[in-house]
C-alpha positions as semicolon CSV with decimal commas, in nm:
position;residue;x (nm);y (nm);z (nm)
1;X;2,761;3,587;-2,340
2;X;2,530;3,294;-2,331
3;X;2,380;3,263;-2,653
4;X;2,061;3,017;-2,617
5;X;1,874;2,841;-2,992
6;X;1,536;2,813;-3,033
7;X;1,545;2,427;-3,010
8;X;1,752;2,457;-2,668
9;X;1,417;2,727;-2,504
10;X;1,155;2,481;-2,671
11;X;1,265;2,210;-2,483
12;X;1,300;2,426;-2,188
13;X;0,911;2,507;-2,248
14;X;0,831;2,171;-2,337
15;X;0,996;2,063;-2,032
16;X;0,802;2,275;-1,766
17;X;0,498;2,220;-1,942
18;X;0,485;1,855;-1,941
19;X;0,690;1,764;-1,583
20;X;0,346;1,812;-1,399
21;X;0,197;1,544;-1,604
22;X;0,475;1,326;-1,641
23;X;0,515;1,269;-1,303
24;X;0,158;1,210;-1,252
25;X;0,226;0,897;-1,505
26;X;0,546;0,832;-1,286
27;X;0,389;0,792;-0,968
28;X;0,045;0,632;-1,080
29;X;0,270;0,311;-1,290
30;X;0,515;0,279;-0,960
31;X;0,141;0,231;-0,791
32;X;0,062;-0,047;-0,973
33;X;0,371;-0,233;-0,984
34;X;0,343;-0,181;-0,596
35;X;0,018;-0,377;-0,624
36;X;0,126;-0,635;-0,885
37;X;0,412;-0,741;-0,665
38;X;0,197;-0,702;-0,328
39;X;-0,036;-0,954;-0,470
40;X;0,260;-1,180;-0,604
41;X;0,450;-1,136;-0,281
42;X;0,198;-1,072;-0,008
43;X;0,232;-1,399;0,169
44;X;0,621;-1,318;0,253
45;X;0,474;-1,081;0,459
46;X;0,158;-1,214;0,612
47;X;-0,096;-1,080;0,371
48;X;-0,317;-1,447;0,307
49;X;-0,408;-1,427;-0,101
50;X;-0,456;-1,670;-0,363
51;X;-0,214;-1,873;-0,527
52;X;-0,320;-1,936;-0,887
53;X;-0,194;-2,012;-1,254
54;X;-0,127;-1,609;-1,330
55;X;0,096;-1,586;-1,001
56;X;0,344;-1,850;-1,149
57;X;0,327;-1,687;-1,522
58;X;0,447;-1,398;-1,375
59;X;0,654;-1,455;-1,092
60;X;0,983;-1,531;-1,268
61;X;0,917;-1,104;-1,405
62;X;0,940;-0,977;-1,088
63;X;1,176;-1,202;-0,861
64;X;1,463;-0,969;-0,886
65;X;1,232;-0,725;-0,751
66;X;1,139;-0,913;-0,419
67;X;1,413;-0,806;-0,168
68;X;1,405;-0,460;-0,240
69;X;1,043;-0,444;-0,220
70;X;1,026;-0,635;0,109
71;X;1,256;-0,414;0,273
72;X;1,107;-0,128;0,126
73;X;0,739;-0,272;0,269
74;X;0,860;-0,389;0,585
75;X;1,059;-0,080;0,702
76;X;0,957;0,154;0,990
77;X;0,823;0,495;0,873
78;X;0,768;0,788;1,043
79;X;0,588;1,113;0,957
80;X;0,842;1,284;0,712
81;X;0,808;0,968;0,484
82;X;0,440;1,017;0,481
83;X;0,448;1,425;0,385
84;X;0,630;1,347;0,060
85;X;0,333;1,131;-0,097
């Protein structure tokens, strides 16, 4: 016999209640980091953009993140990748 506590079917609430909205906030800050590192790294890939003084202060942040997101960028895609967005 399963025997569930009150603490263990709040979270359960809590938990369907707030996924919705939660990944709303999930999907809206991977946006922007795609754009951060787009206009970081958009020469790599042909995209002409400034170079300034705020490219260099943050570059060393995201240069671990550069081959993944040019391989992710650069891929092929085809229609299934576009029905999950």
């Amino acid at each position: 016999m399963l025997s569930f506590g009150f603490n263990t079917i709040k979270r359960c609430v809590k938990g369907f209640l707030l996924h919705g909205f939660l990944e709303g906030i999930r999907s809206q800050k991977c946006r922007l980091e795609e754009a951060i590192v787009f206009c970081l790294f958009g020469k790599f890939i042909g995209f002409p953009g400034l170079f300034n003084y705020y490219h260099l202060r943050l570059l060393p942040y995201y240069v671990g993140r550069l081959q993944k997101w040019k391989r992710r960028v650069l891929r092929e895609k085809d229609l299934f990748d576009h029905l999950s967005d």
